[in-house]
C-alpha positions in Angstrom: -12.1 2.4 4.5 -12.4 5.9 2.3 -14.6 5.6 -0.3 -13.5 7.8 -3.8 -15.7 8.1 -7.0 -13.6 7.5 -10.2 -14.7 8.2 -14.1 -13.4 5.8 -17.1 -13.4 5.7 -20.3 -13.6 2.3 -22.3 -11.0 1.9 -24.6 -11.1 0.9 -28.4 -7.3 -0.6 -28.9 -6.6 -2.4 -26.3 -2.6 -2.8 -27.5 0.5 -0.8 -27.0 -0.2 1.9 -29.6 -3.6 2.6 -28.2 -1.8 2.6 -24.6 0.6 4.8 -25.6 -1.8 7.3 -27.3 -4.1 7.6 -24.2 -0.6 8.6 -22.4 0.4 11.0 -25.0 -3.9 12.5 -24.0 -2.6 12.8 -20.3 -4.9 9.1 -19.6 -3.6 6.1 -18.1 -4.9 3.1 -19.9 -6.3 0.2 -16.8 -8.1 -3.0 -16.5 -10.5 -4.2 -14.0 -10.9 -7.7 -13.5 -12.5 -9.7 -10.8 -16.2 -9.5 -12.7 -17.6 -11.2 -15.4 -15.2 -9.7 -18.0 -12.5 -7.9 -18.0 -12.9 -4.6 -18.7 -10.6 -2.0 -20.2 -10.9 1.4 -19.8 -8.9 4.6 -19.3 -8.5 6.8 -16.5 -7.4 10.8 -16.4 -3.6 11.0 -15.1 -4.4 13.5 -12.7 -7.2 10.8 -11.2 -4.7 8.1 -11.1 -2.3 9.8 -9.4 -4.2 10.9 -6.4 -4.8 7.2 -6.4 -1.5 5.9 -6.5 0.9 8.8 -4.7 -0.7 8.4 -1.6 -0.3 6.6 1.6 -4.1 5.8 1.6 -6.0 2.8 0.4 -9.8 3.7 -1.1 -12.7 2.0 -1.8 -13.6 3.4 -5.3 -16.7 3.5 -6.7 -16.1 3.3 -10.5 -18.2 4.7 -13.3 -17.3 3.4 -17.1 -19.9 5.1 -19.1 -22.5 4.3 -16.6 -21.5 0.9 -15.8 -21.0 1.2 -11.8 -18.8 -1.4 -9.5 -16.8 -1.5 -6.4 -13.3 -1.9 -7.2 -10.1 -2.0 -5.6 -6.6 -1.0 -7.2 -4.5 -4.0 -7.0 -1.3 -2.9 -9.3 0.5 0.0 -10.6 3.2 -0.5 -13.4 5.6 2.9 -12.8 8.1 3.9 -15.1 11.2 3.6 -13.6 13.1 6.7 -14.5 10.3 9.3 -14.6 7.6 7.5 -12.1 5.0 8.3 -14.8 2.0 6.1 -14.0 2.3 3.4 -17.3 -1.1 1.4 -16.2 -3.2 0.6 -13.5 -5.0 -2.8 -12.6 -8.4 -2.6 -10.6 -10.1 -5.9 -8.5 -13.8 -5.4 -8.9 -14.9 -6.3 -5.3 -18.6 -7.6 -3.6 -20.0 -6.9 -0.5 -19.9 -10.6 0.4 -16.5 -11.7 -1.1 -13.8 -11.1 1.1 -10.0 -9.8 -0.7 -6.7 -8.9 0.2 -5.1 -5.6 0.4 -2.0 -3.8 2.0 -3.3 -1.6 4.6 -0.9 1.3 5.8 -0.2 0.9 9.1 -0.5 4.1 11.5 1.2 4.1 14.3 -0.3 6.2 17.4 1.2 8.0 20.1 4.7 8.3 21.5 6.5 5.6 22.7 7.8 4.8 26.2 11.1 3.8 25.4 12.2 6.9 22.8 11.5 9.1 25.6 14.0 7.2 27.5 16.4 7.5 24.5 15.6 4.5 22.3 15.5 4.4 18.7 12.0 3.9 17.2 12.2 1.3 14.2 9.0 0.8 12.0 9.3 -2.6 9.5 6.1 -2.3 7.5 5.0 0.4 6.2 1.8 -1.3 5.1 0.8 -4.9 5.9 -1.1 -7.6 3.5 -5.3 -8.3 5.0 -7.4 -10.1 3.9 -11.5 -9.3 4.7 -14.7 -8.1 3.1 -14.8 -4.4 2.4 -17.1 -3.5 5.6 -14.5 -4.6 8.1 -11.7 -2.9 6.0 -10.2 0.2 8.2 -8.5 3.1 7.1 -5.9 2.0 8.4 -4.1 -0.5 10.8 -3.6 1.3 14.0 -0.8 0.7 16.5 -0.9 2.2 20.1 3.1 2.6 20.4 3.2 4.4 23.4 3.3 1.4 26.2 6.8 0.1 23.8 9.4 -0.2 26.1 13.6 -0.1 25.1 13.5 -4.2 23.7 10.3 -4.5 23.0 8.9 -5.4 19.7 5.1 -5.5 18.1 5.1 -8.3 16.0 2.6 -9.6 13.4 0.7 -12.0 15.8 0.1 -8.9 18.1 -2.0 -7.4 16.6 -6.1 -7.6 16.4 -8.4 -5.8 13.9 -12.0 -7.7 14.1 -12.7 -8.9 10.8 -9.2 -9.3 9.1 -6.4 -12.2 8.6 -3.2 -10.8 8.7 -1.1 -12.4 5.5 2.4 -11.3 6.6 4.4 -13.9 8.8 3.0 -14.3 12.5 6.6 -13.5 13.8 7.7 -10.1 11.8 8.3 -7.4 13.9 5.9 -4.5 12.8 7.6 -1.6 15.1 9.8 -1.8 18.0 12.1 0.2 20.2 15.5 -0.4 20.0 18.7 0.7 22.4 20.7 4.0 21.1 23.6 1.6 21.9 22.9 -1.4 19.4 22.3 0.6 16.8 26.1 2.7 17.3 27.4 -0.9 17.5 25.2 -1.9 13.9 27.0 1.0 12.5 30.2 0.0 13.4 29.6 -3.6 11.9 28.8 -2.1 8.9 31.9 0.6 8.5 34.2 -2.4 9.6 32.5 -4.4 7.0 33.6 -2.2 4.1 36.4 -2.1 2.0 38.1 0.5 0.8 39.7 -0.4 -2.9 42.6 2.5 -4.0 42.6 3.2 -7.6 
Protein backbone atom coordinates (compact mmCIF):
# COMPACT_ATOMS: atom_id res chain seq x y z
CA UNK A 1 0.00 0.00 0.00
CA UNK A 2 1.31 3.81 -0.89
CA UNK A 3 2.30 5.43 1.88
CA UNK A 4 1.61 9.63 1.80
CA UNK A 5 2.83 12.15 4.55
CA UNK A 6 -0.10 14.48 5.61
CA UNK A 7 0.17 17.97 7.90
CA UNK A 8 -2.74 18.97 10.43
CA UNK A 9 -3.61 21.47 12.29
CA UNK A 10 -5.55 20.95 15.73
CA UNK A 11 -8.55 22.83 15.87
CA UNK A 12 -9.89 25.21 18.67
CA UNK A 13 -13.92 25.00 18.03
CA UNK A 14 -14.76 21.99 17.37
CA UNK A 15 -18.59 23.05 16.26
CA UNK A 16 -20.20 24.15 13.01
CA UNK A 17 -18.96 27.78 13.03
CA UNK A 18 -15.45 26.77 13.64
CA UNK A 19 -16.04 24.11 10.67
CA UNK A 20 -17.32 26.49 8.53
CA UNK A 21 -14.55 29.00 9.11
CA UNK A 22 -11.68 26.59 8.42
CA UNK A 23 -13.70 26.08 4.90
CA UNK A 24 -14.05 29.71 4.30
CA UNK A 25 -9.52 29.40 5.00
CA UNK A 26 -9.51 26.72 2.11
CA UNK A 27 -9.10 23.75 5.31
CA UNK A 28 -11.26 20.88 5.70
CA UNK A 29 -11.94 20.34 9.38
CA UNK A 30 -11.37 16.07 10.21
CA UNK A 31 -11.18 13.70 13.06
CA UNK A 32 -9.11 10.83 13.70
CA UNK A 33 -10.27 8.23 15.89
CA UNK A 34 -9.20 4.72 16.51
CA UNK A 35 -6.40 5.95 19.39
CA UNK A 36 -6.71 6.97 22.70
CA UNK A 37 -8.66 10.17 21.94
CA UNK A 38 -10.17 11.52 19.34
CA UNK A 39 -8.44 14.05 17.82
CA UNK A 40 -9.58 17.00 15.85
CA UNK A 41 -7.68 18.73 13.51
CA UNK A 42 -7.74 20.44 10.16
CA UNK A 43 -6.34 19.57 6.95
CA UNK A 44 -5.36 22.02 3.68
CA UNK A 45 -8.21 21.46 0.87
CA UNK A 46 -5.75 21.01 -1.69
CA UNK A 47 -4.23 17.93 0.69
CA UNK A 48 -7.58 16.43 1.06
CA UNK A 49 -8.43 16.31 -2.20
CA UNK A 50 -5.54 14.50 -3.57
CA UNK A 51 -6.80 12.13 -0.89
CA UNK A 52 -10.18 11.83 -1.71
CA UNK A 53 -10.47 12.30 -5.81
CA UNK A 54 -8.41 9.49 -6.47
CA UNK A 55 -8.81 5.87 -7.31
CA UNK A 56 -5.97 5.01 -4.76
CA UNK A 57 -6.04 4.05 -1.18
CA UNK A 58 -2.81 5.39 1.00
CA UNK A 59 -1.34 4.67 4.06
CA UNK A 60 -0.75 8.15 5.50
CA UNK A 61 1.56 9.07 7.89
CA UNK A 62 -0.05 11.97 9.80
CA UNK A 63 1.74 14.88 11.58
CA UNK A 64 -0.62 17.19 14.04
CA UNK A 65 1.90 19.51 15.46
CA UNK A 66 4.32 16.86 15.86
CA UNK A 67 2.14 14.26 17.13
CA UNK A 68 2.84 11.24 14.47
CA UNK A 69 0.32 8.14 13.70
CA UNK A 70 -0.59 5.78 10.98
CA UNK A 71 -4.01 6.50 9.89
CA UNK A 72 -6.34 5.53 7.37
CA UNK A 73 -9.22 7.65 5.86
CA UNK A 74 -12.36 5.90 6.60
CA UNK A 75 -15.13 8.69 5.48
CA UNK A 76 -15.61 11.68 3.40
CA UNK A 77 -18.88 13.84 3.88
CA UNK A 78 -19.20 15.65 0.07
CA UNK A 79 -21.39 18.30 -0.64
CA UNK A 80 -23.84 17.17 -2.84
CA UNK A 81 -24.17 20.00 -5.36
CA UNK A 82 -20.64 21.35 -5.55
CA UNK A 83 -18.57 18.05 -4.28
CA UNK A 84 -16.67 20.41 -2.07
CA UNK A 85 -14.89 18.16 0.53
CA UNK A 86 -17.27 19.17 4.00
CA UNK A 87 -15.08 16.73 6.42
CA UNK A 88 -12.94 13.94 6.55
CA UNK A 89 -12.78 11.01 9.21
CA UNK A 90 -9.31 9.23 9.68
CA UNK A 91 -8.90 5.38 11.53
CA UNK A 92 -5.59 5.72 13.33
CA UNK A 93 -4.18 2.18 12.53
CA UNK A 94 -1.25 -0.30 14.36
CA UNK A 95 1.12 -2.46 12.90
CA UNK A 96 -0.54 -5.40 14.76
CA UNK A 97 -4.23 -4.56 14.49
CA UNK A 98 -5.72 -5.70 11.53
CA UNK A 99 -8.81 -3.14 9.69
CA UNK A 100 -10.95 -2.95 6.91
CA UNK A 101 -10.71 -0.97 3.82
CA UNK A 102 -12.15 -0.83 0.14
CA UNK A 103 -9.32 -1.69 -2.02
CA UNK A 104 -9.72 -0.64 -5.85
CA UNK A 105 -9.69 -3.48 -7.86
CA UNK A 106 -7.30 -3.48 -11.01
CA UNK A 107 -8.05 -5.49 -13.46
CA UNK A 108 -4.97 -6.87 -15.81
CA UNK A 109 -4.76 -7.82 -19.23
CA UNK A 110 -7.28 -8.38 -22.02
CA UNK A 111 -9.71 -10.78 -21.94
CA UNK A 112 -10.36 -13.94 -24.00
CA UNK A 113 -13.86 -13.57 -24.61
CA UNK A 114 -13.90 -9.57 -25.76
CA UNK A 115 -11.62 -10.49 -28.42
CA UNK A 116 -14.14 -12.92 -29.55
CA UNK A 117 -16.82 -10.06 -29.27
CA UNK A 118 -18.12 -10.29 -25.70
CA UNK A 119 -18.91 -7.46 -23.57
CA UNK A 120 -16.54 -6.88 -20.59
CA UNK A 121 -18.74 -6.14 -17.35
CA UNK A 122 -16.79 -4.93 -14.10
CA UNK A 123 -19.29 -5.03 -10.67
CA UNK A 124 -16.87 -3.52 -8.12
CA UNK A 125 -15.06 -0.97 -8.58
CA UNK A 126 -13.45 -1.46 -5.17
CA UNK A 127 -14.00 -4.37 -2.80
CA UNK A 128 -14.30 -4.22 1.29
CA UNK A 129 -10.70 -6.24 3.09
CA UNK A 130 -9.96 -6.66 5.99
CA UNK A 131 -5.93 -7.20 7.19
CA UNK A 132 -3.04 -5.51 8.90
CA UNK A 133 -1.41 -2.81 6.97
CA UNK A 134 1.71 -4.93 5.77
CA UNK A 135 -0.39 -7.34 3.75
CA UNK A 136 -2.50 -4.42 2.35
CA UNK A 137 -1.73 -4.15 -1.60
CA UNK A 138 -2.10 -1.32 -3.79
CA UNK A 139 -4.55 -2.84 -5.16
CA UNK A 140 -6.59 -6.05 -5.86
CA UNK A 141 -5.31 -7.45 -9.02
CA UNK A 142 -7.42 -9.54 -11.51
CA UNK A 143 -5.70 -11.47 -14.34
CA UNK A 144 -8.78 -11.10 -16.91
CA UNK A 145 -7.28 -12.40 -19.78
CA UNK A 146 -8.12 -16.41 -19.44
CA UNK A 147 -12.34 -14.95 -19.09
CA UNK A 148 -14.07 -16.71 -21.56
CA UNK A 149 -17.82 -15.42 -23.21
CA UNK A 150 -19.95 -16.79 -19.70
CA UNK A 151 -17.57 -16.77 -17.46
CA UNK A 152 -17.69 -14.82 -14.36
CA UNK A 153 -14.86 -13.92 -11.37
CA UNK A 154 -16.72 -13.98 -8.48
CA UNK A 155 -15.81 -12.93 -4.88
CA UNK A 156 -14.78 -16.43 -3.64
CA UNK A 157 -12.25 -16.47 -6.62
CA UNK A 158 -10.09 -14.57 -5.65
CA UNK A 159 -6.75 -14.98 -3.29
CA UNK A 160 -4.56 -12.13 -1.86
CA UNK A 161 -2.40 -13.71 1.10
CA UNK A 162 -3.20 -11.87 4.07
CA UNK A 163 -6.75 -10.55 3.51
CA UNK A 164 -10.61 -11.56 4.14
CA UNK A 165 -12.63 -10.46 1.59
CA UNK A 166 -16.04 -8.73 3.32
CA UNK A 167 -18.21 -8.56 0.16
CA UNK A 168 -20.51 -11.67 -0.44
CA UNK A 169 -18.60 -15.03 -1.50
CA UNK A 170 -20.93 -15.18 -4.62
CA UNK A 171 -20.82 -11.52 -6.25
CA UNK A 172 -19.55 -11.46 -9.56
CA UNK A 173 -16.45 -9.06 -9.49
CA UNK A 174 -15.97 -9.04 -13.56
CA UNK A 175 -17.22 -11.24 -16.20
CA UNK A 176 -17.63 -11.56 -19.88
CA UNK A 177 -20.86 -11.41 -21.26
CA UNK A 178 -22.40 -12.35 -24.88
CA UNK A 179 -22.97 -9.13 -27.31
CA UNK A 180 -26.36 -10.95 -27.75
CA UNK A 181 -27.74 -10.78 -24.04
CA UNK A 182 -26.95 -7.64 -23.54
CA UNK A 183 -29.08 -6.37 -27.18
CA UNK A 184 -31.86 -8.58 -25.66
CA UNK A 185 -31.31 -6.57 -21.85
CA UNK A 186 -31.86 -3.52 -23.96
CA UNK A 187 -34.82 -4.51 -25.44
CA UNK A 188 -36.30 -5.59 -21.98
CA UNK A 189 -35.68 -2.41 -20.84
CA UNK A 190 -37.24 -0.13 -23.93
CA UNK A 191 -40.28 -2.56 -23.85
CA UNK A 192 -40.46 -1.91 -20.23
CA UNK A 193 -41.06 1.82 -20.60
CA UNK A 194 -43.90 3.80 -20.90
CA UNK A 195 -44.41 6.48 -22.89
CA UNK A 196 -47.15 9.10 -21.04
CA UNK A 197 -48.59 11.89 -23.80
CA UNK A 198 -49.13 15.15 -22.26
Amino acid sequence: MKTVSLSGSRRVSVGKKGAKSLRKEGRIPSVVYGGKDQIHFSILENEAKKLVFTPNVYLIELDIEGKKSKVILQETQIHPVTDRILHLDFLEISDDAPFKINMPVKLEGFAKGVRNGGKLRQNFRKLRVFGLAKDMPDAVSIDINPIKIGDKIRVSDLNVSGLNFLDPKNAVVVGVQTARVIIEEEEEEEEGTETVEA
